[in-house]
N, C-alpha and C positions, 0 to 999 in steps of 0.2 A: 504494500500500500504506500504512494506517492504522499508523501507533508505536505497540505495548504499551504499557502502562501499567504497569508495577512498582512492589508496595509497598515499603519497607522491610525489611520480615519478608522478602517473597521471597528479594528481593537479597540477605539476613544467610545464609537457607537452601540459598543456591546457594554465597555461598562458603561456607559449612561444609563441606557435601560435597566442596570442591575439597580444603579446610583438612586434611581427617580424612584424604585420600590413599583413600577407599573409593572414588572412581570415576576415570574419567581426563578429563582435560578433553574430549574428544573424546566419554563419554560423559555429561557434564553437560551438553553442548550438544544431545546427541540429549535425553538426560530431557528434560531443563526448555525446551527448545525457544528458547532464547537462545545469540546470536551468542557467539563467542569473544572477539573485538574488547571487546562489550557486559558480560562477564565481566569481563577485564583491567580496562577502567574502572571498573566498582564495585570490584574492589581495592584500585584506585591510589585511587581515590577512600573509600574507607573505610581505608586504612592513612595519608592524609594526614591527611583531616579525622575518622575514627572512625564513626561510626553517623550521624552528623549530615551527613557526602558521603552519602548511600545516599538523603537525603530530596530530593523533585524541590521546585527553586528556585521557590515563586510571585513573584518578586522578579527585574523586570527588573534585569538587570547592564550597569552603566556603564563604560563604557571611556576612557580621554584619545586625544587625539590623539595623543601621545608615545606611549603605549601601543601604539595597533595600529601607529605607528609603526616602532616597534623587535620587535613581533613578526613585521610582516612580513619586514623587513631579514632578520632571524634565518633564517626559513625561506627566502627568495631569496640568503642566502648560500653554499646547500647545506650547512651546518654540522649542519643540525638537520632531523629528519624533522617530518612536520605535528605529532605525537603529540607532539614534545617540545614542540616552541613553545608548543602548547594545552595544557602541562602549566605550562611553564616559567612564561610568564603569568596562570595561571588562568583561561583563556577558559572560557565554558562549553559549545560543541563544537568539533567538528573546521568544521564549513560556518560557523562565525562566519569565523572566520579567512580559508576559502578567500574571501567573503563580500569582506572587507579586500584579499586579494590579485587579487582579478579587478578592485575600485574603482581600484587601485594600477597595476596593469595596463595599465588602460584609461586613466589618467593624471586619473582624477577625485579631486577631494582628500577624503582623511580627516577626519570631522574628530570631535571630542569628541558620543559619546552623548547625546542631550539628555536632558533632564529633566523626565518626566512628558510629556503630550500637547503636542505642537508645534500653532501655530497653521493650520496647512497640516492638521493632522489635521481637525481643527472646523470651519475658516470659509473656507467658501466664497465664490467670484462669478461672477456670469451671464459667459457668455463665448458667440462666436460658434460656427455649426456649424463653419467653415473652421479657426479656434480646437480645436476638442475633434477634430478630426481630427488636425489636427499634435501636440495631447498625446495623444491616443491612438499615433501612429506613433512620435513620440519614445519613449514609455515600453514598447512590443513591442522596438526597436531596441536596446535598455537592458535585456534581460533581466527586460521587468515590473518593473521600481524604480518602485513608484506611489511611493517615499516623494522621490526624486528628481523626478518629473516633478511633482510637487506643490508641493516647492520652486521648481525651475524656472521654472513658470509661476504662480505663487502663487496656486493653488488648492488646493481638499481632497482629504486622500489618498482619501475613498470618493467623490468623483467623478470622480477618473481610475481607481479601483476598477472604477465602473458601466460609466465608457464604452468601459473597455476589451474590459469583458465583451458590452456592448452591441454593440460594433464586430466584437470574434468572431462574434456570435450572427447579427448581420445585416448587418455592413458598413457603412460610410458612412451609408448608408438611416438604421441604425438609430440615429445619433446627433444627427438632428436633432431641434430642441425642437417638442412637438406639441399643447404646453400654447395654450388659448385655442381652438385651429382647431373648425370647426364640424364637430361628430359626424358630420350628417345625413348627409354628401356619403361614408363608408364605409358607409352603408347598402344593400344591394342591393335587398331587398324587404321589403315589410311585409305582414304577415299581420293581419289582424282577422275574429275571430269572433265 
């Protein structure tokens, strides 16, 4: 299922109608066909930040390692539900977070946001077929973290992208390199008229 897209204007005109007391939440949810959850956070988010929370972020958001540090702590303390922590911190959703506490979990370290395109995003290197098979299994086993297995094995995030896809689409077969090999020999028959 594809995310809405909400403008500003929308989001002001859904909480009005909450704001004036003319519908009940239950029917602002049937009208305007948006979650109650997705209501609450424009709220909270327009009574913290004003008209300026209601606008959608073009701007990756950086996090320290301290940071999703101590937001994890917070919600593995039971102290705090998902909603406060990503309140508390100013994450910007709830699956960042979750996102932190499965790495956490799994006992892979957090570490500080990077900045701007990592070199693992861009530059590639030749690697063998036996090679893109153990990074493709690695990174299915991992929950698809191309940006992991990327680091990993320092290569590019859209070539463990491709061969992951390639690997779904045809298995092993489909990941070896077929650059150079001579056409002729998948030809079956040739026709001339």
């Amino acid at each position: 299922m594809s995310k809405r897209s909400f403008t500003p204007n929308f989001k002001i005109e859904v909480l009005q109608a909450w704001e004036d007391g003319s519908f009940t939440l239950a029917e602002i949810v049937k009208k305007y066909k948006v979650s109650e959850p997705t209501i609450r956070k424009w709220k909270y988010s327009f009574d913290t930040f004003g008209s300026e929370g209601l606008k959608k972020s073009s701007t990756w958001k950086k996090y320290t390692k301290d940071i999703k540090l101590l937001a994890v702590s917070d919600y593995l303390s039971g102290k705090y539900s998902l909603l406060e922590v990503v309140r508390k911190y100013e994450i910007s959703s709830h699956s960042v977070l979750q996102k932190w506490i499965k790495k956490y979990n799994s006992h892979s370290e957090l570490k500080d946001t990077s900045q701007g395109r990592t070199s693992s995003m861009t530059k590639g290197r030749k690697t063998t077929w036996e090679e893109r098979i153990q990074i493709v299994l690695d990174c299915l086993g991992n929950g698809k973290d191309y940006q992991e297995a990327a680091n990993t094995y320092n290569v590019s995030y859209q070539q463990v992208y491709q061969w992951v896809k390639k690997y779904e689409d045809g298995g092993d077969e489909a990941l070896k390199d077929r650059r150079g090999e001579d056409d002729t020999k998948y030809v079956t028959s040739w026709s001339v008229y």
